[in-house]
N, C-alpha and C positions, 0 to 999 in steps of 0.2 A: 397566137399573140395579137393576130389584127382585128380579131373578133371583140378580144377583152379591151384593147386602146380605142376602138367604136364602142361597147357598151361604155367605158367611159367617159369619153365627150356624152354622149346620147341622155345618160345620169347628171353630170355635171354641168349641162349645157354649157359643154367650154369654159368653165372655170377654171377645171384640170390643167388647162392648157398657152389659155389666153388670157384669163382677165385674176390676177392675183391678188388679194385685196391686202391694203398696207399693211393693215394689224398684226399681219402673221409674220413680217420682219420684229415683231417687237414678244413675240412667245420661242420660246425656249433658249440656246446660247443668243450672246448678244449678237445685233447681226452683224457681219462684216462678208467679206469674199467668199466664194464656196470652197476653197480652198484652206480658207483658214476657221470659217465656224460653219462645217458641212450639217451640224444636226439643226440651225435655226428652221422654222418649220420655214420659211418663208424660202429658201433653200431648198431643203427638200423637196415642198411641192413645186418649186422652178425643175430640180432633176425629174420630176414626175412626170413633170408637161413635156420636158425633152424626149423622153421615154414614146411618150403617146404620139406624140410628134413624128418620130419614127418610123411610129409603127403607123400610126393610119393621122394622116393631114388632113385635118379638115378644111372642104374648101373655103370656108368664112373667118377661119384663125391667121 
C-alpha cells in the first residue's frame, strides 16, 4: 500500500493530496459535506488524499 500512496504523490506531484483545485466541487452531486454528497468528485478526491496521506506523508504536504 506505501509503495502505491508514493507512486502516487510521485505521478501527481501532490495534487492527490494537497493542492485540490475548486472546479471539481462543482462536477458530479452538488457539493456539500462528505457525509451528505460523498460522490462529488471534489469529495472523493479529498477521501483520496486522506487515504495517501496515511499511507505515505509527504514531507512537503
Amino acid at each position: 500500500m506505501a509503495a502505491f500512496a508514493s507512486l502516487l504523490v510521485t505521478l501527481t506531484r501532490h495534487r492527490v493530496c494537497c493542492r485540490i483545485p475548486g472546479w471539481t466541487a462543482r462536477v458530479g452531486q452538488s457539493w456539500d459535506v462528505y457525509d451528505t454528497a460523498p460522490f462529488n468528485l471534489y469529495n472523493t478526491w479529498w477521501r483520496l488524499g486522506q487515504w495517501v496521506t496515511r499511507h505515505e506523508a509527504p514531507a512537503d504536504c
